[in-house]
ZAMARGU-4260 file (C-alpha; in steps of 0.2 Angstrom, whole numbers, plus 5000, padded with zeros to 4 digits):
<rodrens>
0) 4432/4843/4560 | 4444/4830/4556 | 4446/4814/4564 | 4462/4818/4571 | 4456/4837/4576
5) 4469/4845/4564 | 4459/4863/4561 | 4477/4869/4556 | 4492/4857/4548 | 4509/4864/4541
10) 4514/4849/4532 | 4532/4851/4528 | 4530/4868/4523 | 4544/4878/4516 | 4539/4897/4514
15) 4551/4912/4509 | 4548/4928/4497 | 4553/4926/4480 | 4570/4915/4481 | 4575/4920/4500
20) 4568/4904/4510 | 4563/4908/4528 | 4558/4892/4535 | 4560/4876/4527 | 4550/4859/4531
25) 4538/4865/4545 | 4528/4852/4549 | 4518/4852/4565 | 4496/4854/4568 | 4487/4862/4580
30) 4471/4853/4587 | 4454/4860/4590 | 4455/4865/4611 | 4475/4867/4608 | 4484/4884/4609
35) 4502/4882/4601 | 4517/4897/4605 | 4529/4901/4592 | 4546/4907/4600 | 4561/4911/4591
40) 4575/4924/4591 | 4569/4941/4580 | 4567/4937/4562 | 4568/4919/4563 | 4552/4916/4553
45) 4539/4916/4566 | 4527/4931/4557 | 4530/4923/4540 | 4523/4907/4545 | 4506/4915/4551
50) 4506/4924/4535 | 4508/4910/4526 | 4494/4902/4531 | 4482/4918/4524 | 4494/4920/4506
55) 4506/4930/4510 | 4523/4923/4509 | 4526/4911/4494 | 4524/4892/4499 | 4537/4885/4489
60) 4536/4867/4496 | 4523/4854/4505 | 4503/4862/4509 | 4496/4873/4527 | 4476/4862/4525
65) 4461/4865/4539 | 4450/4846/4541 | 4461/4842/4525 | 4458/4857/4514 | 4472/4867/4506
70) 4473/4883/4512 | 4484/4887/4502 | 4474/4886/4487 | 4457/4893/4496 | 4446/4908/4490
75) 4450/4922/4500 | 4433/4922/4505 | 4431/4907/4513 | 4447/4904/4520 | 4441/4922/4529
80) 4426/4911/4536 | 4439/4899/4545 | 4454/4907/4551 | 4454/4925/4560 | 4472/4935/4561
85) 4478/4947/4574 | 4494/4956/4566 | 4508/4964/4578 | 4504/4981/4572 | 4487/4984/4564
90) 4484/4997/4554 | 4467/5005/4552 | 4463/5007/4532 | 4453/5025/4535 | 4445/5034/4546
95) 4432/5021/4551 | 4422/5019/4570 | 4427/5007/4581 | 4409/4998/4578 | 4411/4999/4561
100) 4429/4992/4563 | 4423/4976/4572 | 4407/4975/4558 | 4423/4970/4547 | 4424/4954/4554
105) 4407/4949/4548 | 4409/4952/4530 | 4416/4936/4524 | 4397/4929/4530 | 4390/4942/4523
110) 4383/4943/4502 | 4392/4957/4492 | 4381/4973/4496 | 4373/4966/4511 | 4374/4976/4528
115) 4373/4967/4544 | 4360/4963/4551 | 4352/4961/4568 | 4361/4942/4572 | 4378/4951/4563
120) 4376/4964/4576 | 4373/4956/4593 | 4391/4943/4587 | 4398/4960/4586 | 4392/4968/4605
125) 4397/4950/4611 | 4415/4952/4605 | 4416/4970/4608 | 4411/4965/4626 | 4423/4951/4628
130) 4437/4963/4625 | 4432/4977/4635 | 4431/4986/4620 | 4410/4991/4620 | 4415/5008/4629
135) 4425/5012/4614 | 4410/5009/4601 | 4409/5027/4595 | 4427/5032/4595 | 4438/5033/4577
140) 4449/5021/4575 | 4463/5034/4570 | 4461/5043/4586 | 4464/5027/4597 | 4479/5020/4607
145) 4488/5006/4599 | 4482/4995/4615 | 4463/4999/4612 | 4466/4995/4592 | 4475/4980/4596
150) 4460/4973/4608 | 4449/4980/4592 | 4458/4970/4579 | 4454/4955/4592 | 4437/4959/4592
155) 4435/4960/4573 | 4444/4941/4572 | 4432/4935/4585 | 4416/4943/4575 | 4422/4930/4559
160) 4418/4919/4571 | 4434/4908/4564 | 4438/4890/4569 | 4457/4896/4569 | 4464/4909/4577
165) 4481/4918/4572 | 4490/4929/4584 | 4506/4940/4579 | 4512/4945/4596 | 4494/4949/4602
170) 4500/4957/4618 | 4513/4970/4611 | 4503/4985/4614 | 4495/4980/4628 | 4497/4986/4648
175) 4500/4972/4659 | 4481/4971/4664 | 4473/4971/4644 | 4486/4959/4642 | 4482/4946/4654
180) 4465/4948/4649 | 4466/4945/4631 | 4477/4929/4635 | 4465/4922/4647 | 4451/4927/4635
185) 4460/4917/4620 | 4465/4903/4631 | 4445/4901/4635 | 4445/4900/4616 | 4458/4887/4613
190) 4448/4877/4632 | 4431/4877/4619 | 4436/4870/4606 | 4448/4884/4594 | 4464/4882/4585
195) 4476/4895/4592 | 4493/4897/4583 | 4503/4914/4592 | 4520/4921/4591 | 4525/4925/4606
200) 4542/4936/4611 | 4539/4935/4633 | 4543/4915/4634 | 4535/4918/4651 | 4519/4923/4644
205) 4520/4909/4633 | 4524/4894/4644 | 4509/4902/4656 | 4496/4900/4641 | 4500/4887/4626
210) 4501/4869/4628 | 4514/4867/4619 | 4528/4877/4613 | 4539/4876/4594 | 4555/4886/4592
215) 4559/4894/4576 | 4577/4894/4572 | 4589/4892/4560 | 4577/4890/4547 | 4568/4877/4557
220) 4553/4874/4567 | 4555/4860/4584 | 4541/4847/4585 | 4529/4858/4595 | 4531/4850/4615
225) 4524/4856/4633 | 4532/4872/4639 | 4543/4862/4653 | 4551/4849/4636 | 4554/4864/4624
230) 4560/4876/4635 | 4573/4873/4646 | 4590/4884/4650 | 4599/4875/4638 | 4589/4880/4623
235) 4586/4897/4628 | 4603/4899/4629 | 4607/4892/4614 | 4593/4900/4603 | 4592/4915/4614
240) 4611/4919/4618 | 4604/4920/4637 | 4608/4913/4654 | 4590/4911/4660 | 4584/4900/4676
245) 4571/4892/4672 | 4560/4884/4685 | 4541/4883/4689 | 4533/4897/4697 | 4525/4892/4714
250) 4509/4905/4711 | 4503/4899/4693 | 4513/4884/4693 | 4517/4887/4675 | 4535/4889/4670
255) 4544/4904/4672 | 4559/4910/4663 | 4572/4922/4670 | 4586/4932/4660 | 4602/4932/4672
260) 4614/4934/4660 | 4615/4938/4641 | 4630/4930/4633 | 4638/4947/4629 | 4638/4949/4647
265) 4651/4933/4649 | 4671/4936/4648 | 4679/4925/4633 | 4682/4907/4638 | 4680/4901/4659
270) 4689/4914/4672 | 4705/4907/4679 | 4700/4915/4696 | 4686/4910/4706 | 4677/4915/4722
275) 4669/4903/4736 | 4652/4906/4741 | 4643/4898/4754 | 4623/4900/4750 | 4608/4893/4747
280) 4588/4894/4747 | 4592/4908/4736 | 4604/4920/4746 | 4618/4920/4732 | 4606/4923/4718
285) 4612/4941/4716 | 4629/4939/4721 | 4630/4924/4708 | 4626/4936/4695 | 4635/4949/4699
290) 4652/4939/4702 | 4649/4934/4684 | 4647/4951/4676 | 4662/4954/4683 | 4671/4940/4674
295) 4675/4929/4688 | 4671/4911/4692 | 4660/4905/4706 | 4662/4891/4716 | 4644/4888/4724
300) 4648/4874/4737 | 4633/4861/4740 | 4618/4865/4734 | 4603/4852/4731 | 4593/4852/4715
305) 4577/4861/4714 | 4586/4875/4726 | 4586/4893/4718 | 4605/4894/4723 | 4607/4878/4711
310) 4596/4885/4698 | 4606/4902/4697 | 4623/4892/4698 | 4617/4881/4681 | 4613/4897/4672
315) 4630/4906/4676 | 4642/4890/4673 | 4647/4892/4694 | 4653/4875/4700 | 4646/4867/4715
320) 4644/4851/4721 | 4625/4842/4718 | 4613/4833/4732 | 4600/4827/4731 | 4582/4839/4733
325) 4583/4842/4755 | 4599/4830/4752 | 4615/4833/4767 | 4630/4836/4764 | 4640/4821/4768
330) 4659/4818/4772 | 4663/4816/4754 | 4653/4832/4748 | 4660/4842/4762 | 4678/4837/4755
335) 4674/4841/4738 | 4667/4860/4744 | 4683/4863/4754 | 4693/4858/4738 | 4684/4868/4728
340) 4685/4882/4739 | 4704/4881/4743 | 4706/4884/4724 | 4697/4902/4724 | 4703/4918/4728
345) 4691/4920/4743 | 4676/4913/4749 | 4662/4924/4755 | 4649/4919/4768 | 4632/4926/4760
350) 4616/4929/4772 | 4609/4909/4772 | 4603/4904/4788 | 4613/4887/4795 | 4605/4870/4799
355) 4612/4854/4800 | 4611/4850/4783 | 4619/4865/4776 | 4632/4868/4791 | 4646/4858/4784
360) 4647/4872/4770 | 4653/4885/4784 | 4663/4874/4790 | 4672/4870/4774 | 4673/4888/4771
365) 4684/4892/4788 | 4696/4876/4787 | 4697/4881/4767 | 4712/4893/4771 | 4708/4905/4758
370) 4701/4924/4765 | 4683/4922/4772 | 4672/4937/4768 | 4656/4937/4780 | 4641/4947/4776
375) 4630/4954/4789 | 4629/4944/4807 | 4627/4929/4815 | 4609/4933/4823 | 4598/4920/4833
380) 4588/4920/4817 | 4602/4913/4806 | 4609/4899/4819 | 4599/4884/4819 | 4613/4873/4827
385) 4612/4874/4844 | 4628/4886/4841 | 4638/4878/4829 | 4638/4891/4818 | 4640/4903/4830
390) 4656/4894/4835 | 4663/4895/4816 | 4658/4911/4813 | 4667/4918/4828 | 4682/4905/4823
395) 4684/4914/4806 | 4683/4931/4812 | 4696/4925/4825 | 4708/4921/4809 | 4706/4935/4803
400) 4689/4936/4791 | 4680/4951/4786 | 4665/4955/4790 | 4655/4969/4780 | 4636/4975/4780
405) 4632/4971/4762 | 4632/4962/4745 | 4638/4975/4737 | 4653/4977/4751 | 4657/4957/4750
410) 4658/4960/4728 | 4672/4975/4734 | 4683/4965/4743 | 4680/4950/4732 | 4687/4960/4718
415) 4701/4968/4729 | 4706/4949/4734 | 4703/4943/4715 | 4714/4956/4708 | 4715/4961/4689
420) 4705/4945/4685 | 4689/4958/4691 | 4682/4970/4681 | 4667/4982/4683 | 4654/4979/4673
425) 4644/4993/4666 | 4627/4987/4674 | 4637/4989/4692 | 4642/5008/4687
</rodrens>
């Protein structure tokens, strides 16, 4: 290995097909023990970067070198010996047994007419066993399921027994379980010591397994950077055309990414008519969402960072006022929520249980003189105030609020007291 661990180095690499570039000046390395995702909207250049490390597309510009060796310029033979490929769609060649599929990946250590043999063998019913695929060593390879091939094509990469690993969407055949266990299998790879370079479409899956993450847009490839740096809601909606909260999931405490919106989804230029709502800990997710498909605004209140209500607002554009993470809202913020509600068209009280912290929401809500719509009801287990809330609740349904049952009852009559500014979007018919 090279000093500095590079088994796989695009040094500003531009690749294309005949005079059509695809990507231009790639220049990033993947380490020995690293695992690197390749994201990128559809035919930004993802797949023709792993083939050009293997001589497919042309190299028109800079070198792809393993430990310093061209690639590029490698017998096929040998470069076979150092970097295994796992293609989106594998195609068997003929009617061949699964075995004898696997037996493939041996060949490159192999002389020209020689079979394997005994050690050839047992490297094949190791991999065959690490990807659940032993069961299927008697089948035909044309009679299987693109999940079983795909897992098969795995194992015949593994039986190279390659310092570099390629993956073209490795999971895309796959049921949830084969795929979780063919990432966690090449993440045990990457953890003793492989390079693993894959293209990945779920940006979930991705941020779960690589250490760091490039984007492939534009013709261009980002410095490669831990899932939390390269993905973030700004850059998936800008590469992506998605409104996504993005936010660390409290199970695998890798980063999670979450469509809300696509950009088709948003009306032209910033609605002119908004609603209030008062929310938090994730009670206005949905309604959020939904407000926005219907092309109007969202005033959000306060809302302290790291809150799910916070996250959604950033990802649909809603305003709200910021506190701090477990922040109050003081006299200041509570004036800025009733401002930004007296501006909307209404202001609907979601199902958020009330504290101290959060109470001056509710209250900004009632003195905001716009209509109040309340959903649901003011149960023990909502009022943590000693009554407080209870007392404005009451208040507003003394003005004359309305109270309905459900989200989807609140949306009505925000649409109703929105007027033409509303519109049904096709998700909600």
């Amino acid at each position: 290995m090279s000093p500095d661990g590079r088994l796989l180095a695009f040094d500003g690499v531009t690749v294309g097909y005949g005079a059509r570039t695809v990507v231009r000046d790639a220049a990033f390395a993947v380490r020995g023990g690293e695992f690197i995702g390749l994201v990128g909207p559809n035919g930004a250049g993802k797949s023709t970067l792993l083939r050009a490390v293997t001589g497919g597309p042309d190299v028109t510009a800079g070198d792809i070198t393993s430990d310093g060796r061209s690639l590029v310029r490698m017998p096929d033979r040998e470069r076979a010996r150092l970097v295994g490929v796992v293609p989106q769609t594998p195609v068997p060649p003929f009617a061949l047994g699964a075995r004898g599929f696997v037996e493939m990946g041996r060949h490159p250590h192999l002389g020209r007419l020689a079979s394997p043999g005994p050690a050839d063998r047992a490297i094949v019913a190791e991999v065959m066993r690490r990807t659940d695929t032993a069961h299927l060593a008697e089948e035909r390879i044309d009679e299987l399921s693109g999940g079983d091939l795909q897992r098969l094509t795995l194992a015949q990469a593994l039986a190279q027994q390659p310092r570099v690993l390629l993956l073209d969407e490795p999971t895309s055949h796959l049921d949830l379980n084969h795929a979780l266990q063919v990432l966690d299998l090449v993440r045990s790879l990457a953890d003793d010591g492989m390079a693993v370079l894959g293209v990945f479409h779920d940006l979930g899956l991705a941020a779960r397994f690589a250490d760091r993450i490039a984007i492939v847009a534009d013709g261009r490839v980002t410095p490669p950077a831990p899932p939390a740096e390269a993905l973030d809601a700004r850059v998936v909606a800008d590469v992506f055309g998605v409104r996504a909260v993005v936010r660390t999931d409290p199970v695998t405490g890798t980063l999670a990414v979450t469509p809300i919106l696509r950009g088709a989804d948003l009306s032209p230029g910033a609605s002119q008519v908004s609603v209030g709502l008062v929310c938090g800990s994730g009670a206005g997710a949905t309604l959020m969402r939904r407000l926005a498909l219907s092309g109007l605004g969202v005033h959000a209140g306060a809302l302290n960072r790291g809150d799910v209500d916070h996250a959604v607002a950033e990802a649909v554009g809603a305003a709200y006022v910021e506190l701090p993470p477990f922040g109050e809202i003081d006299a200041p913020a509570e004036a800025q929520v009733r401002q930004g509600y007296a501006a909307c068209s209404c202001v609907i009280v979601t199902e958020v249980p009330f504290g101290r912290p959060n109470l001056p929401n509710l209250r900004a809500a009632v003195e905001s003189r716009r209509p109040v719509v309340l959903v649901g009801h003011m149960r023990a287990d909502r009022d943590f105030t000693g009554g407080d809330a209870r007392a404005l609740w009451d208040m507003a349904l003394g003005a004359g609020a309305m109270r309905v049952d459900t989200e989807a009852d609140a949306l009505e009559a925000a649409r109703a007291l929105s007027g033409p500014a509303a519109t049904t979007h096709p998700e909600e018919r």
